[in-house]
mmCIF file of the C-alpha atoms, coordinates in Angstrom:
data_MODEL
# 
_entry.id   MODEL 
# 
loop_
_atom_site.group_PDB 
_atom_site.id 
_atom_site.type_symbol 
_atom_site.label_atom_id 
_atom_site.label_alt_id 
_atom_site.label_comp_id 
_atom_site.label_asym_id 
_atom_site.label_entity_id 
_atom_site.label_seq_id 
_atom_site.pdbx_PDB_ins_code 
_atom_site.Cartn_x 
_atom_site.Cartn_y 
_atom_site.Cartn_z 
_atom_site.occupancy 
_atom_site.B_iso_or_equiv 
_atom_site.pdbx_formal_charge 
_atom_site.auth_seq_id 
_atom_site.auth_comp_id 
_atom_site.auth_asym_id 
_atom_site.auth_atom_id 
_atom_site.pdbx_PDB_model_num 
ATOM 1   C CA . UNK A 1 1   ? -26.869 -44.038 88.336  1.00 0.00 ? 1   UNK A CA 1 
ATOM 2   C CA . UNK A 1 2   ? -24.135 -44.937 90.337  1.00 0.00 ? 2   UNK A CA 1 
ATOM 3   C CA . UNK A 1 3   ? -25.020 -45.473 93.761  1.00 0.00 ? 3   UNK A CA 1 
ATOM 4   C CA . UNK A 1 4   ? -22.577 -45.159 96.702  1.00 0.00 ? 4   UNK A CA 1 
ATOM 5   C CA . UNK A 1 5   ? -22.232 -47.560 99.958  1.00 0.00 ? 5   UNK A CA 1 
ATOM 6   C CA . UNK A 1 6   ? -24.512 -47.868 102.773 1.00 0.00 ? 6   UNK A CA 1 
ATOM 7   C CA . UNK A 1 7   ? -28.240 -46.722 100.940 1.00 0.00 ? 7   UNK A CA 1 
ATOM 8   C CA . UNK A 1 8   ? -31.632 -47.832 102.286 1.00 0.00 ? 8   UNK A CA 1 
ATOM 9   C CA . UNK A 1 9   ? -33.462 -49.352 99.780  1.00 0.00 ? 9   UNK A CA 1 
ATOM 10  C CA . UNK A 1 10  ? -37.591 -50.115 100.234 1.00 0.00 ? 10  UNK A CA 1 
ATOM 11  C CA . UNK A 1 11  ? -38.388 -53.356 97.867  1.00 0.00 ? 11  UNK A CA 1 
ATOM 12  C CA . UNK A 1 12  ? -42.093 -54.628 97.270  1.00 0.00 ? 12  UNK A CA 1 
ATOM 13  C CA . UNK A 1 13  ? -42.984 -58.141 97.955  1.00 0.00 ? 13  UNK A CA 1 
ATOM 14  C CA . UNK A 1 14  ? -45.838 -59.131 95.233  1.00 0.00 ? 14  UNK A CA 1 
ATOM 15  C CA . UNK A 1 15  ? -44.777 -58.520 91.763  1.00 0.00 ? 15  UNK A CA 1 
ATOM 16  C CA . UNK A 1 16  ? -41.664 -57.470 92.533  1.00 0.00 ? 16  UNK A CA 1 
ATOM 17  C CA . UNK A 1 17  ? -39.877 -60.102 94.255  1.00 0.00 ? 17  UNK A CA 1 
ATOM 18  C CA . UNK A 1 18  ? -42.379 -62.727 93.459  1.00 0.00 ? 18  UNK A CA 1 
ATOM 19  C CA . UNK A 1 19  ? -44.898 -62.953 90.568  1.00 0.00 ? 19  UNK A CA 1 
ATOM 20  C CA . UNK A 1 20  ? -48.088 -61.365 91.877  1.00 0.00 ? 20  UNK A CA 1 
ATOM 21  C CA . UNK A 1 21  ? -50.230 -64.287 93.120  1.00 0.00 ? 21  UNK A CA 1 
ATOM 22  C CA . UNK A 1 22  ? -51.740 -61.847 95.646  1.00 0.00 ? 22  UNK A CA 1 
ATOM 23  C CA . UNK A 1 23  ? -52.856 -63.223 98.722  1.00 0.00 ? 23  UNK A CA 1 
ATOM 24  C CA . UNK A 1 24  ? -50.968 -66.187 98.151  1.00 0.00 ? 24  UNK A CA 1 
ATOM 25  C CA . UNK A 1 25  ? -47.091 -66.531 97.245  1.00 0.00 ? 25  UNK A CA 1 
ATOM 26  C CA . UNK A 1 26  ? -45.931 -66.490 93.412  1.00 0.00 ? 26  UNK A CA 1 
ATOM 27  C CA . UNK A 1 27  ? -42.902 -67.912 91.953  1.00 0.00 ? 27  UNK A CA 1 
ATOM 28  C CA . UNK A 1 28  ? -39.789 -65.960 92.479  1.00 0.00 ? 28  UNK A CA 1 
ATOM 29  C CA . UNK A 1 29  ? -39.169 -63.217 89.970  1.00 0.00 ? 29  UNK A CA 1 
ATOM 30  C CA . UNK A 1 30  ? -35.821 -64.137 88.474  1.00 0.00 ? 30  UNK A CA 1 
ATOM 31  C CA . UNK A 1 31  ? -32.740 -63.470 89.790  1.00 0.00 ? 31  UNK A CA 1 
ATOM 32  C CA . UNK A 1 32  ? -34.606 -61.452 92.738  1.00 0.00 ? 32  UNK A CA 1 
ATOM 33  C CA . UNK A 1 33  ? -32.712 -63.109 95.820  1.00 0.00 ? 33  UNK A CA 1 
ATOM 34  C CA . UNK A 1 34  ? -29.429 -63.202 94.188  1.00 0.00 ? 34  UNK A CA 1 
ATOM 35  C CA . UNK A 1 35  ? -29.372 -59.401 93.796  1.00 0.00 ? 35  UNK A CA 1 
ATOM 36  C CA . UNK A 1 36  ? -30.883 -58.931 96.698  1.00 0.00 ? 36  UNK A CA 1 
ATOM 37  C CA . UNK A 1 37  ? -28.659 -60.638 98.713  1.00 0.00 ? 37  UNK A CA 1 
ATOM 38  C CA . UNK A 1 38  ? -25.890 -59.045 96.272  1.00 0.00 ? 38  UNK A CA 1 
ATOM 39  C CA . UNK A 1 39  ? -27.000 -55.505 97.367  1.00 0.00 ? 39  UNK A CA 1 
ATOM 40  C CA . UNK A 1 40  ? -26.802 -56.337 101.189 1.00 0.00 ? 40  UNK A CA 1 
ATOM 41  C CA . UNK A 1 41  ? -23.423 -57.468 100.658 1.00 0.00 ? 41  UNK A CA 1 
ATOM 42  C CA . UNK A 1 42  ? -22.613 -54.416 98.487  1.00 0.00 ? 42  UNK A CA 1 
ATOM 43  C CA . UNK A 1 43  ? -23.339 -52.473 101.938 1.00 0.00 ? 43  UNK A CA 1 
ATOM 44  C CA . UNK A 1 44  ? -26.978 -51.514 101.256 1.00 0.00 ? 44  UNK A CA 1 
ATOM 45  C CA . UNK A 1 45  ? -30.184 -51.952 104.000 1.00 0.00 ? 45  UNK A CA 1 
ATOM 46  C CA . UNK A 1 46  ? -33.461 -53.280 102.373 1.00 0.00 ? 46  UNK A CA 1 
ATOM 47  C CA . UNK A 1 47  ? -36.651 -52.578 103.937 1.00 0.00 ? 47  UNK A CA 1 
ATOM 48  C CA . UNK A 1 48  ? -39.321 -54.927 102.319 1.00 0.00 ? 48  UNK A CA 1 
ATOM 49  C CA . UNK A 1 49  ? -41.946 -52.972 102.126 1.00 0.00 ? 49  UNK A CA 1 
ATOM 50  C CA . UNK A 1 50  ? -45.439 -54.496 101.108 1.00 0.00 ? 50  UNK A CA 1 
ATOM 51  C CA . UNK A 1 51  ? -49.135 -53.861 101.141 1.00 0.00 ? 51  UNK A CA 1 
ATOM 52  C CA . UNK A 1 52  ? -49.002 -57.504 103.454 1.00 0.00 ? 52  UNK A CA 1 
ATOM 53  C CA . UNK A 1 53  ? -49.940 -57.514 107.151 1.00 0.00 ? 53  UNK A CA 1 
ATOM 54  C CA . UNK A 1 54  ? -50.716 -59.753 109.610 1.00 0.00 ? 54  UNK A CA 1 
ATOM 55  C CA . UNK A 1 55  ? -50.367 -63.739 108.621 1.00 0.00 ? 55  UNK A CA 1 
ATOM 56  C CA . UNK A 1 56  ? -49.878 -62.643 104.728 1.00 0.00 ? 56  UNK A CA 1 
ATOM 57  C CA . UNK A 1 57  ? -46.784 -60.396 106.332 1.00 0.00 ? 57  UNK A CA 1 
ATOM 58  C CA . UNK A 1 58  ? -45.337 -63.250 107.878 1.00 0.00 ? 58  UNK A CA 1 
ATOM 59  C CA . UNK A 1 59  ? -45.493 -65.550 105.156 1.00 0.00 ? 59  UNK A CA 1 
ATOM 60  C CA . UNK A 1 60  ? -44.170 -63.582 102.935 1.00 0.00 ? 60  UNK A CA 1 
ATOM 61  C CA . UNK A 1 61  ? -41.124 -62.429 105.477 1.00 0.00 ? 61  UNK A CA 1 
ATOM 62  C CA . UNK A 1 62  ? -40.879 -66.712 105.903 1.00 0.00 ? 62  UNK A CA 1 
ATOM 63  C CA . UNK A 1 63  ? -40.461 -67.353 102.356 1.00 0.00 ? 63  UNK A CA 1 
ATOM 64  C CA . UNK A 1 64  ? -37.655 -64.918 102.161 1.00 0.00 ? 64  UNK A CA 1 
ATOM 65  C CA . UNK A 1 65  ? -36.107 -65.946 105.077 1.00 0.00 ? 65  UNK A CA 1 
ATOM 66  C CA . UNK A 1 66  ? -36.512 -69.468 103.705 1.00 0.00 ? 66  UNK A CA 1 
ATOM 67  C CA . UNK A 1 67  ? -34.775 -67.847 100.513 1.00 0.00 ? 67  UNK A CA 1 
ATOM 68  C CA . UNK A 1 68  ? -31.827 -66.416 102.795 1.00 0.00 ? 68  UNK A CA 1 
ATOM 69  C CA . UNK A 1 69  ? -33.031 -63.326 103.247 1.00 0.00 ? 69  UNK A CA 1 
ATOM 70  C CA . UNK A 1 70  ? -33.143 -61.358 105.817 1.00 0.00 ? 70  UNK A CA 1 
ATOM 71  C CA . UNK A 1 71  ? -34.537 -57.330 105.930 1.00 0.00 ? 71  UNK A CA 1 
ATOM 72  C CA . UNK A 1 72  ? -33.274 -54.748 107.963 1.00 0.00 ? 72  UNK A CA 1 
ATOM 73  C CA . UNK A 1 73  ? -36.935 -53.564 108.680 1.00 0.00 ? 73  UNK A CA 1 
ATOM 74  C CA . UNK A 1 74  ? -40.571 -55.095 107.653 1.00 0.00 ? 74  UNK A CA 1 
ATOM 75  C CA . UNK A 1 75  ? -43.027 -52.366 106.667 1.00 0.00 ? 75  UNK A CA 1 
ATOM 76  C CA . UNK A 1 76  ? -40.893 -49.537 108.784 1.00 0.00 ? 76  UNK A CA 1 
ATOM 77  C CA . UNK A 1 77  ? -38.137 -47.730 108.448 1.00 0.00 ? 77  UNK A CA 1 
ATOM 78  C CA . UNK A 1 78  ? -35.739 -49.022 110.939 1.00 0.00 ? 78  UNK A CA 1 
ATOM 79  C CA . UNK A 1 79  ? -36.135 -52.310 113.299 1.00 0.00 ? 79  UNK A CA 1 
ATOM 80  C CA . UNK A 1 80  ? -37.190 -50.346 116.383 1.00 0.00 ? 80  UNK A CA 1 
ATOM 81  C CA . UNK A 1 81  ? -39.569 -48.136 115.104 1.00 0.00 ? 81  UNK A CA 1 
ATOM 82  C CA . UNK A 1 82  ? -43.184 -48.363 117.646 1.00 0.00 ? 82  UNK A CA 1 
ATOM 83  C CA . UNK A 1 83  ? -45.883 -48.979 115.189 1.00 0.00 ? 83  UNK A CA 1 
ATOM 84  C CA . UNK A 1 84  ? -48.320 -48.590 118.120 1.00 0.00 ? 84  UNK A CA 1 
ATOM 85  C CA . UNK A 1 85  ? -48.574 -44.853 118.395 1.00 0.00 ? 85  UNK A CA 1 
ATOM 86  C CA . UNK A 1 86  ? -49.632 -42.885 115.467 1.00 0.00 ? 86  UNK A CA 1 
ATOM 87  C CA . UNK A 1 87  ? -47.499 -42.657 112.538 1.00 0.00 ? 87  UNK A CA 1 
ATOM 88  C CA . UNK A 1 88  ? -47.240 -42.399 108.797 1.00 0.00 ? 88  UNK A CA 1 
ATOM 89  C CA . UNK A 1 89  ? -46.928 -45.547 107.145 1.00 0.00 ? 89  UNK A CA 1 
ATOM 90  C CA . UNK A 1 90  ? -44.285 -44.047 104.172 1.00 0.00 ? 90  UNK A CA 1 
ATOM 91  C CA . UNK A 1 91  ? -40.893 -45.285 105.359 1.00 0.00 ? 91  UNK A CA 1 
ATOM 92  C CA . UNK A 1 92  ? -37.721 -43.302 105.197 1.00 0.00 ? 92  UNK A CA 1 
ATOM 93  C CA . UNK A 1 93  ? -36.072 -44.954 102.304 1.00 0.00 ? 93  UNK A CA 1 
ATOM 94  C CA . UNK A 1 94  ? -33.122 -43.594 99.589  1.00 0.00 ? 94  UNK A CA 1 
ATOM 95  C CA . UNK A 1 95  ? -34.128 -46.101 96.790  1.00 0.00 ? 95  UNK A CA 1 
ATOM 96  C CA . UNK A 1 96  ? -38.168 -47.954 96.275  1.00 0.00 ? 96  UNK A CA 1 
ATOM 97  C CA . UNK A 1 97  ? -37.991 -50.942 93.968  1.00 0.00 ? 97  UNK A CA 1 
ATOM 98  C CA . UNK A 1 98  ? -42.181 -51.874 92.956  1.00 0.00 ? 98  UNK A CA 1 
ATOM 99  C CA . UNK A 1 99  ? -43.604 -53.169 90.593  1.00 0.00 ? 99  UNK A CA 1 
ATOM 100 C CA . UNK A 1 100 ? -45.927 -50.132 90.350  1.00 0.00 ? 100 UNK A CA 1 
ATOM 101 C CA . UNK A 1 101 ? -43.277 -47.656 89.164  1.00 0.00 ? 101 UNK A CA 1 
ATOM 102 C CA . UNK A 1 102 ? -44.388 -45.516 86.012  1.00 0.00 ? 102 UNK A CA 1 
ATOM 103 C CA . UNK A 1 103 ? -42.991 -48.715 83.541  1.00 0.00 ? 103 UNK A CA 1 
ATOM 104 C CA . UNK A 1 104 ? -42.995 -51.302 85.462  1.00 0.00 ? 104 UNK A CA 1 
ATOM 105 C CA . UNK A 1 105 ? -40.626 -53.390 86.766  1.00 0.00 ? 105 UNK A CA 1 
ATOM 106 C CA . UNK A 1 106 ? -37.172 -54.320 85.113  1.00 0.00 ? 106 UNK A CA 1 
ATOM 107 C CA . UNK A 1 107 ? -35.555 -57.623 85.082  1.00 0.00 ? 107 UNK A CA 1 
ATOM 108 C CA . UNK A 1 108 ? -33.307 -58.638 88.112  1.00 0.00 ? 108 UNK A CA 1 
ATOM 109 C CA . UNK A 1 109 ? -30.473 -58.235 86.367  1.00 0.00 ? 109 UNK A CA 1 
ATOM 110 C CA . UNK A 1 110 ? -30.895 -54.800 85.123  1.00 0.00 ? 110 UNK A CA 1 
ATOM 111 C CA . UNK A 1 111 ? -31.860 -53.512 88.442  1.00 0.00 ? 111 UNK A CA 1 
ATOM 112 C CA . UNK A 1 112 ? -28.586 -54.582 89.238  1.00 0.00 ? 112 UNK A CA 1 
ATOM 113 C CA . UNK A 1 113 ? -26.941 -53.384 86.969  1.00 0.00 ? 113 UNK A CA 1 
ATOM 114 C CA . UNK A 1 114 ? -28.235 -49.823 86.922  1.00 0.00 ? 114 UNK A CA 1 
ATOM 115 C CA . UNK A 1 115 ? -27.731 -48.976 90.590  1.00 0.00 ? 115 UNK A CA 1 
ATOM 116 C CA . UNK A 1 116 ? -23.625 -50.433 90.362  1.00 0.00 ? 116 UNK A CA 1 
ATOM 117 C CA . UNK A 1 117 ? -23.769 -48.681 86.657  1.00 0.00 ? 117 UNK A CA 1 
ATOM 118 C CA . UNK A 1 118 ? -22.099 -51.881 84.940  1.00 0.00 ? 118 UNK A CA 1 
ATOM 119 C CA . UNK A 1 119 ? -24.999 -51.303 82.051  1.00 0.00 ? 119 UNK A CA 1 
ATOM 120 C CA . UNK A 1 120 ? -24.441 -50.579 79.058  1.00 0.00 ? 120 UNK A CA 1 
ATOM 121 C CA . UNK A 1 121 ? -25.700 -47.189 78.232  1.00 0.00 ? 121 UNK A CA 1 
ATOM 122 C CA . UNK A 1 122 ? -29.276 -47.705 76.676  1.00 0.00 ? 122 UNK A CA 1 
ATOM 123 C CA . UNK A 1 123 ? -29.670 -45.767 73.538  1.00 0.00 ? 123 UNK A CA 1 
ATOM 124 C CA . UNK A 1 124 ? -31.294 -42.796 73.544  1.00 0.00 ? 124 UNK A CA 1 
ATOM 125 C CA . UNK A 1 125 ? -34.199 -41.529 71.565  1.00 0.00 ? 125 UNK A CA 1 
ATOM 126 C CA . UNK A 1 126 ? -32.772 -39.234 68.711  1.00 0.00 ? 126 UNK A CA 1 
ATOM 127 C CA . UNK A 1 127 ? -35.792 -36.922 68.869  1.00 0.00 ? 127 UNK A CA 1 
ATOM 128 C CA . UNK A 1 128 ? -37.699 -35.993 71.891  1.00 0.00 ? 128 UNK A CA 1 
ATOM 129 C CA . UNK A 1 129 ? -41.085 -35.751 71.614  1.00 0.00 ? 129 UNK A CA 1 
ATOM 130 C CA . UNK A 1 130 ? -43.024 -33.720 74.337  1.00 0.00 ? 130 UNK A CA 1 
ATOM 131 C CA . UNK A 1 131 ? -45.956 -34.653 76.501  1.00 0.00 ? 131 UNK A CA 1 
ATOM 132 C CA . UNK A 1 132 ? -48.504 -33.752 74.211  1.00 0.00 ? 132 UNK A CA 1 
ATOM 133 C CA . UNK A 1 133 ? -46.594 -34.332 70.725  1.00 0.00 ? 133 UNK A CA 1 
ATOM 134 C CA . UNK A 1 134 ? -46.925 -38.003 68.966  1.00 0.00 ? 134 UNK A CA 1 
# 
């Protein structure tokens, strides 16, 4: 997947940037702020996008801001958006990087790697098995 210039891309905050120490703060996932900060130079627009709010929110936003890191939007999908009046709460995003995804989350690096496509191609399985077949 090679991904061109300028994409919005949502990123989760526990587990995925940081171990999941949910409510408080885990250590940093490896390698998360430098390819973090790597994609916003690259041109791209992260949106952190947690299950946080309130005084969790804001610590979290501090400790990657104490990181240097900076998001184009907190928990919306552009800086302006009103919260106040009624809206949905899924963000307008091209990429989501969680921890949740069907496999979990993949190293730093890989992440990386697969969206600028400087992976090496990962084998693949000489015989597909379906849904059902073992």
């Amino acid at each position: 997947m090679n991904i061109s210039k300028g994409l919005i891309i949502a990123v989760d905050f526990d587990g995925t940037i940081v171990e999941d120490s949910y409510p408080g703060i885990g250590d940093e996932r490896i390698f998360a702020f430098e390819t973090l900060k790597r994609l916003q130079a690259d041109g791209h627009r992260l949106i952190l996008w947690t299950y946080r709010q309130g005084k969790k929110l804001e610590e979290a936003v501090a400790y990657c801001k104490a990181n240097d890191l900076e998001f184009y939007a907190v928990n919306k999908s552009f800086p302006e958006e009103d919260l106040t009046e009624d809206v949905s709460r899924k963000i307008h995003a091209d990429l989501f990087i969680d921890d949740r995804n069907i496999g979990g989350i993949l190293g730093w690096g890989e992440i990386y790697q697969m969206l600028t496509n400087e992976a090496p191609k990962r084998p693949k399985d000489k015989k597909k098995k379906g849904f059902f077949r073992f």
